[in-house]
N, CA, C and O atoms as a GROMACS GRO file, in nm:
protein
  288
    1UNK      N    1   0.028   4.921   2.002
    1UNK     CA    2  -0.090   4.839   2.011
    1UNK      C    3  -0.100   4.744   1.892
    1UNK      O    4  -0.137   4.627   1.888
    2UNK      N    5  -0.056   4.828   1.795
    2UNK     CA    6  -0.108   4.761   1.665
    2UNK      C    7   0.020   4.626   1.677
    2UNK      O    8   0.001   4.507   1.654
    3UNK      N    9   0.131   4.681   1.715
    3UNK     CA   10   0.256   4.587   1.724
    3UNK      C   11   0.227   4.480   1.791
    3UNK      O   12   0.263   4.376   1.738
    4UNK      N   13   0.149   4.468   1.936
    4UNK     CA   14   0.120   4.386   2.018
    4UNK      C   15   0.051   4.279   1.964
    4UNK      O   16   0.071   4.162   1.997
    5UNK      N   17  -0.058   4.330   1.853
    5UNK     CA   18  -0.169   4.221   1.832
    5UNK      C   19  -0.084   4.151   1.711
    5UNK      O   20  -0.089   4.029   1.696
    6UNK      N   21  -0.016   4.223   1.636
    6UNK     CA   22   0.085   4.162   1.540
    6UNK      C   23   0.161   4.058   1.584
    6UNK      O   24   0.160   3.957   1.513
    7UNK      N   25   0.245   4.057   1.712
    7UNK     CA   26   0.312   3.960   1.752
    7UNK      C   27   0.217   3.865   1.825
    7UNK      O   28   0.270   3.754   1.838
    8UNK      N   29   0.090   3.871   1.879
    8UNK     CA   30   0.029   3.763   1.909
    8UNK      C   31  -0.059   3.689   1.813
    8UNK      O   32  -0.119   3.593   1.862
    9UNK      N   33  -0.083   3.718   1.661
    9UNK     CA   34  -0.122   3.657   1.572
    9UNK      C   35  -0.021   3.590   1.540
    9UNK      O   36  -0.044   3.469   1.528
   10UNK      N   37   0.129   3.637   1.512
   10UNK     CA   38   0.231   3.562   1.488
   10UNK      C   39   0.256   3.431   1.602
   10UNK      O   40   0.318   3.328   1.573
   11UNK      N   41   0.209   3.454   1.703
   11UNK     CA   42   0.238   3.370   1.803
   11UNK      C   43   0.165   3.238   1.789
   11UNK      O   44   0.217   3.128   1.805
   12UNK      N   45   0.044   3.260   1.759
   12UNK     CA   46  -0.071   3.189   1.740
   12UNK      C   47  -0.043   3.098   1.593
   12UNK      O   48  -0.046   2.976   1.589
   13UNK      N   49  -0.018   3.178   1.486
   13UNK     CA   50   0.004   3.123   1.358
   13UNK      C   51   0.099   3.005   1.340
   13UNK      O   52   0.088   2.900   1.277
   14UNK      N   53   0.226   3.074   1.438
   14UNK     CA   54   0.328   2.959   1.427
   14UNK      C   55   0.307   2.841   1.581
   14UNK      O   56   0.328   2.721   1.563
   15UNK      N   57   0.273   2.880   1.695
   15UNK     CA   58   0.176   2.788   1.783
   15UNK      C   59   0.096   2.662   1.749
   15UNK      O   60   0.093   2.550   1.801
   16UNK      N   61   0.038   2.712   1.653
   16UNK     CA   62  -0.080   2.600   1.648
   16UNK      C   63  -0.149   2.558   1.501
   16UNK      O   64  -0.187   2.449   1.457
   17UNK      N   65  -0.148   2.720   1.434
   17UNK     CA   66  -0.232   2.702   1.269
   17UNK      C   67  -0.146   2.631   1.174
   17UNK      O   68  -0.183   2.591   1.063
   18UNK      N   69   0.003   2.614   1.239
   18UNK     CA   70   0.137   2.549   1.133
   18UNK      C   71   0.086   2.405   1.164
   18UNK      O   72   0.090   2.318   1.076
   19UNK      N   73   0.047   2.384   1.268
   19UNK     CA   74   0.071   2.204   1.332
   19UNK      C   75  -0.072   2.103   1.228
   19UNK      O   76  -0.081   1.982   1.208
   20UNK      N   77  -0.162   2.218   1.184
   20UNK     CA   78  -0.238   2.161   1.084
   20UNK      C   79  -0.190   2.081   0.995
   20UNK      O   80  -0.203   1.959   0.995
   21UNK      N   81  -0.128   2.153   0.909
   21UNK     CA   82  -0.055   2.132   0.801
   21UNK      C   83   0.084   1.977   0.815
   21UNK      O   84   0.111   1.893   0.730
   22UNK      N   85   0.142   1.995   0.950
   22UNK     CA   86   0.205   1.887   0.961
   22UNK      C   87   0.109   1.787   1.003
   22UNK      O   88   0.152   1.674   0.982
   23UNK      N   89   0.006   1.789   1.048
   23UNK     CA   90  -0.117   1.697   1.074
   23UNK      C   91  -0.109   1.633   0.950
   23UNK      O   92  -0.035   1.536   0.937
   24UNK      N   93  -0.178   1.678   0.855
   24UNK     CA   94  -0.221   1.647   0.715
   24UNK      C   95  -0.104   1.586   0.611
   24UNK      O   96  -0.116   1.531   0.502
   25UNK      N   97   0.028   1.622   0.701
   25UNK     CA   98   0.126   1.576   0.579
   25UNK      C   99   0.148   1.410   0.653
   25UNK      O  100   0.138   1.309   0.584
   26UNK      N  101   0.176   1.407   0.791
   26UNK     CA  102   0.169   1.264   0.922
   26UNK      C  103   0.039   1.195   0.846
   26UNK      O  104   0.028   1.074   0.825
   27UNK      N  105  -0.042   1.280   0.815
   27UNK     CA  106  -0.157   1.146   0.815
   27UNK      C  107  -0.187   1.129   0.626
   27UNK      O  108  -0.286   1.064   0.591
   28UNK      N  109  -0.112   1.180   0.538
   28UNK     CA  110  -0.108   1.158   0.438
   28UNK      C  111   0.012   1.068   0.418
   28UNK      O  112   0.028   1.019   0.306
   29UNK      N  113   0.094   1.042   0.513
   29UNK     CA  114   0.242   0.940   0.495
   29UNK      C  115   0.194   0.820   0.548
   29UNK      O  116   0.238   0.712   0.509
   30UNK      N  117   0.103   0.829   0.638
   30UNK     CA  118   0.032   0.699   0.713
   30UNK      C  119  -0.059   0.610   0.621
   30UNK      O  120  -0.096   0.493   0.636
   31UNK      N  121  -0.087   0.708   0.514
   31UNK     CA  122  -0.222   0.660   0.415
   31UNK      C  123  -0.156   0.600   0.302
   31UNK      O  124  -0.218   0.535   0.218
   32UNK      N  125  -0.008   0.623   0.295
   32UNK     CA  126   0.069   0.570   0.139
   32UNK      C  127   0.123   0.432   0.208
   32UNK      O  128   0.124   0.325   0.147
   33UNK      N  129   0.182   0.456   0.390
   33UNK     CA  130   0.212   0.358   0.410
   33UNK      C  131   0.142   0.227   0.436
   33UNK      O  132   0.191   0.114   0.432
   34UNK      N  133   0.043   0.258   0.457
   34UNK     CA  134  -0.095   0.134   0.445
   34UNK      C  135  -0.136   0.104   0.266
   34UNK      O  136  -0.149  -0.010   0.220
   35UNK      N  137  -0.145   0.180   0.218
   35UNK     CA  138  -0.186   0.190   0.062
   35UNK      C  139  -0.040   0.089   0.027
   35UNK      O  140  -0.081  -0.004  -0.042
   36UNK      N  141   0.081   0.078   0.044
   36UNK     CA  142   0.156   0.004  -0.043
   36UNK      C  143   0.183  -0.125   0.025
   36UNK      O  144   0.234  -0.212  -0.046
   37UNK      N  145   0.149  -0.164   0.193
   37UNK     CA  146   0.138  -0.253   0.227
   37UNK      C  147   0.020  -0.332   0.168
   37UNK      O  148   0.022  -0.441   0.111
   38UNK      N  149  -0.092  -0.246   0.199
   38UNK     CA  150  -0.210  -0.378   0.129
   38UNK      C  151  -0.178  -0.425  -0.049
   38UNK      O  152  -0.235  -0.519  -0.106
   39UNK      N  153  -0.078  -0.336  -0.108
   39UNK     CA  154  -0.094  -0.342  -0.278
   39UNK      C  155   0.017  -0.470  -0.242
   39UNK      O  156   0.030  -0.573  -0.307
   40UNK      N  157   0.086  -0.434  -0.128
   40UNK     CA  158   0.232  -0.552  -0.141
   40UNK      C  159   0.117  -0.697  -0.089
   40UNK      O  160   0.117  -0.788  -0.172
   41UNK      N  161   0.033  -0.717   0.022
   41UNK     CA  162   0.002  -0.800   0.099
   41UNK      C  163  -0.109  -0.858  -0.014
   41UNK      O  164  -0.090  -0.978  -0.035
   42UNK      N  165  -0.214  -0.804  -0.088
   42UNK     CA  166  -0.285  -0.852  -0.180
   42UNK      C  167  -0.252  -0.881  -0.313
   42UNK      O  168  -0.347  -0.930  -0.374
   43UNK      N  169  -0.141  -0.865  -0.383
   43UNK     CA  170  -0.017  -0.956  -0.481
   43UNK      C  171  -0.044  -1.096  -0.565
   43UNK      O  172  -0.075  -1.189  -0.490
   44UNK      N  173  -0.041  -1.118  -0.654
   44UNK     CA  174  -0.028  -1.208  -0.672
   44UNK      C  175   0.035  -1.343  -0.648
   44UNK      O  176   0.013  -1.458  -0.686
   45UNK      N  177   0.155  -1.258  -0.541
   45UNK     CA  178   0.266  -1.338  -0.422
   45UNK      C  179   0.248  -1.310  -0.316
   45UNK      O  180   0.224  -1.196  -0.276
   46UNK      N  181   0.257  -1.417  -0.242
   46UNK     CA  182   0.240  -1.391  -0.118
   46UNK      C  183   0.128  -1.384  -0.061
   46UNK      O  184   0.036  -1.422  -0.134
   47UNK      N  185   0.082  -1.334   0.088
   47UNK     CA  186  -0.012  -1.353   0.116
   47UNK      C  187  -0.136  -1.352   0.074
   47UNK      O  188  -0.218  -1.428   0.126
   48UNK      N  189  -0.170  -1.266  -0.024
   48UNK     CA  190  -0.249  -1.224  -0.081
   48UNK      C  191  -0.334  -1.371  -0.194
   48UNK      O  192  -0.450  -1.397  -0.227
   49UNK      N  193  -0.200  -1.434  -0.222
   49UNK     CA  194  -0.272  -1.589  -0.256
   49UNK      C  195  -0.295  -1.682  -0.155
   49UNK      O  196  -0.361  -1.784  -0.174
   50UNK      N  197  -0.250  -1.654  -0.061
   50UNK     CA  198  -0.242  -1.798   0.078
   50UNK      C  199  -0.436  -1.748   0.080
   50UNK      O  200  -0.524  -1.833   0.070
   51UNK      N  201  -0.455  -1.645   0.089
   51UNK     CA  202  -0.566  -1.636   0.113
   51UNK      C  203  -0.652  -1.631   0.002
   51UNK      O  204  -0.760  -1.652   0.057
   52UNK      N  205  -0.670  -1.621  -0.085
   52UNK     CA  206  -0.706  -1.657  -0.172
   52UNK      C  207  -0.721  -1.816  -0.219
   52UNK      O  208  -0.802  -1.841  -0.309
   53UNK      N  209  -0.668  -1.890  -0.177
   53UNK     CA  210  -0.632  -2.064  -0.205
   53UNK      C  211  -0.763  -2.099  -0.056
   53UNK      O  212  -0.863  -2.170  -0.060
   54UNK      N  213  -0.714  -2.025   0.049
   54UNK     CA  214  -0.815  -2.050   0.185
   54UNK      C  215  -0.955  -2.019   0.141
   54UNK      O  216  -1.048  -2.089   0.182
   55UNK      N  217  -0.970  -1.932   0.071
   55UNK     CA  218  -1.124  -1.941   0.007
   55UNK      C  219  -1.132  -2.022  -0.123
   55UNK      O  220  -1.239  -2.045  -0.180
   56UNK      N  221  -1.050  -2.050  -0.151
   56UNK     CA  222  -1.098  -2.156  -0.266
   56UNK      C  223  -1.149  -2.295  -0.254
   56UNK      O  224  -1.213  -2.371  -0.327
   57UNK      N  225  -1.077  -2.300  -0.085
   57UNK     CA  226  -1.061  -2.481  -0.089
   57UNK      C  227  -1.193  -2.448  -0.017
   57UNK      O  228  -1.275  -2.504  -0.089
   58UNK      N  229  -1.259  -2.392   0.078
   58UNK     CA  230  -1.365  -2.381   0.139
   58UNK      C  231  -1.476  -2.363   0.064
   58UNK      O  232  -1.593  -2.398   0.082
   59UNK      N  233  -1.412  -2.292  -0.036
   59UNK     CA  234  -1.572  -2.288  -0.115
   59UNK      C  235  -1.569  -2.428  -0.209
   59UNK      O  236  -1.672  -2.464  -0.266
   60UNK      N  237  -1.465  -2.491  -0.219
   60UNK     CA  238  -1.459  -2.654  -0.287
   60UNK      C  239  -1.565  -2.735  -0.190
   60UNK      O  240  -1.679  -2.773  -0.215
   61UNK      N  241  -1.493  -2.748  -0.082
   61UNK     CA  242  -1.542  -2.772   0.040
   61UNK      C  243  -1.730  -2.786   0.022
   61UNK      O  244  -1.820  -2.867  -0.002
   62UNK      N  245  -1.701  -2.634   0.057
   62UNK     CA  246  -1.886  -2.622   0.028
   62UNK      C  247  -1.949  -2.709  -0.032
   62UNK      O  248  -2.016  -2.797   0.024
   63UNK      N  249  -1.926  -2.686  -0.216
   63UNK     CA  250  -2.011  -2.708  -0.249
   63UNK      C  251  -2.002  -2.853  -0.279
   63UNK      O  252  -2.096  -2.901  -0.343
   64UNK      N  253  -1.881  -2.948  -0.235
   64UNK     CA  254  -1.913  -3.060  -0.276
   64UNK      C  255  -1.987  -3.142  -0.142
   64UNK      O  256  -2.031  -3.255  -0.162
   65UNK      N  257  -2.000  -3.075   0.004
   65UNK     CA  258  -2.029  -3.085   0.107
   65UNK      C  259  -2.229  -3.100   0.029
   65UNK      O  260  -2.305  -3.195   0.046
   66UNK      N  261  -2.252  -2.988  -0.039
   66UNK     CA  262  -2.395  -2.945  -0.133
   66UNK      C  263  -2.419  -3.067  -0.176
   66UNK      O  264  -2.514  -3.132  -0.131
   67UNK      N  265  -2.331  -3.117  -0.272
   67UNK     CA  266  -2.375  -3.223  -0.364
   67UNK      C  267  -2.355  -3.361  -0.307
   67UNK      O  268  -2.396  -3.452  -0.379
   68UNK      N  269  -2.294  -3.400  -0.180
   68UNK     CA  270  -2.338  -3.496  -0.136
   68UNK      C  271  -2.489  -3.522  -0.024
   68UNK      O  272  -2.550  -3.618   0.024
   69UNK      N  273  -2.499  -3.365  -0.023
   69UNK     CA  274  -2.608  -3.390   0.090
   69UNK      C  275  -2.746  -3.362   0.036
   69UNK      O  276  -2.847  -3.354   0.106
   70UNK      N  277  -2.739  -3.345  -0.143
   70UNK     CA  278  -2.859  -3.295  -0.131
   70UNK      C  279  -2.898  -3.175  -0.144
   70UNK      O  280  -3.004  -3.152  -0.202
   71UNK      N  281  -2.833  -3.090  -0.101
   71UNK     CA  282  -2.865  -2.945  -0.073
   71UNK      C  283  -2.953  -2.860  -0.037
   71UNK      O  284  -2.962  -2.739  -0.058
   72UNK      N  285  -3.042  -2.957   0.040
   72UNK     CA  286  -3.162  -2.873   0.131
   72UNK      C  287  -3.083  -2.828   0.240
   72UNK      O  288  -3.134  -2.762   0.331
   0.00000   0.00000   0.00000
């Protein structure tokens, strides 16, 4: 009896309570691989300035759009 419930905890443990653990390691590899894309994509190269220059000229934009109109 005692053997029976032994091998169905074992069953269970390696079934399903292991697949946690590879959960957590899949979604901790997913989190470095986003974490070094955005550190690569926000850079001082590369995209990370294209966009940066796109808010610059817009906010140029703006405010000289401001100072010819007045700015009401």
């Amino acid at each position: 009896m005692i053997r029976a419930m032994l091998n169905a905890w074992d069953y269970v443990n390696v079934r399903y309570l292991n697949q946690k653990g590879q959960g957590m390691v899949e979604y901790a590899l997913i989190l470095a691989f986003v974490v070094v894309i955005a550190a690569f994509l926000t850079g001082n190269d590369g995209i990370g300035q294209a966009i940066q220059n796109v808010f610059q000229t817009v906010t140029n934009q703006l405010n000289q759009a401001n100072q010819q109109g007045g700015g009401n």
